[in-house]
C-alpha positions, 0 to 999 in steps of 0.5 A: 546399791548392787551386790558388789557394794557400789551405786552407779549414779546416772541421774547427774549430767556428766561425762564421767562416772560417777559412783557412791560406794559403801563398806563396813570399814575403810578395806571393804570401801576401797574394795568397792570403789576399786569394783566400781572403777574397773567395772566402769572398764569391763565385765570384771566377772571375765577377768581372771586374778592370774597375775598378783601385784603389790603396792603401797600408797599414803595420804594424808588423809583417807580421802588422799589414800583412796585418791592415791589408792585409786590412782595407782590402780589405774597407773597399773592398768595404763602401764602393765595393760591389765584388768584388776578383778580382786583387790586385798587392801590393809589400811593402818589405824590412822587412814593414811597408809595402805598396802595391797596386793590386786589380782587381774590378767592381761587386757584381751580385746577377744575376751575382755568386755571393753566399756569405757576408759578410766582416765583419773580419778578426780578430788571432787566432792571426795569425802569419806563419811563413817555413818555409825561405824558404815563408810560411804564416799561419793567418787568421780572418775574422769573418763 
């Protein structure tokens, strides 16, 4: 795991991207699995948190609400054309609703680093696990 919460794991053959992310409650792990999918685009360090946007997503579970979570961000990124570098996410006490305000800039390909685009995400293997009060989910991204 690296500084931003989030393992990138290469060791499986795939063609899409797969991370394990960890947070000490469910804001701090959908942080991190928002991290690790932008960081599958671009170096989320050149992206400025100029333009806020604001959205809600339920589930009807937590593994829904992050897949829905995560869905919209890459909704957002496909219809405004932009890159999210800050993620503030309040999740009510039953995991099945959250609300967020996401910070980023214009997608600039003389600025931006462009890896790889993050197409969905996907329902395989996602389970979120509480390890003693220490959240961790394994999460596929179809490239």
């Amino acid at each position: 795991m690296n500084e931003t919460g989030f393992r990138i794991i290469e060791e499986l053959p795939s063609a899409d991207f797969i991370f394990d992310a960890f947070g000490e409650n469910l804001e701090e792990l959908f942080s991190n699995c928002a991290k690790a999918c932008f960081f599958a685009m671009t170096d989320s360090d050149g992206v400025e948190p100029s333009s806020d946007f604001h959205f809600e997503v339920e589930g009807e579970t937590s593994d829904d609400l992050l897949y829905s979570f995560i869905s919209e961000l890459i909704f957002l990124k496909d219809s405004e054309s932009i890159f999210l570098s800050e993620f503030d996410i309040e999740i009510d006490k039953a995991g099945k609703s959250l609300k967020a305000v996401v910070r980023g800039e214009k997608i600039d390909y003389n600025k931006h680093v462009i890896k790889t685009d993050v197409k969905a995400a996907t329902y395989h293997d996602l389970h979120i696990r509480d390890d003693n009060g220490r959240f961790m989910v394994r999460m596929i991204l179809d490239l």
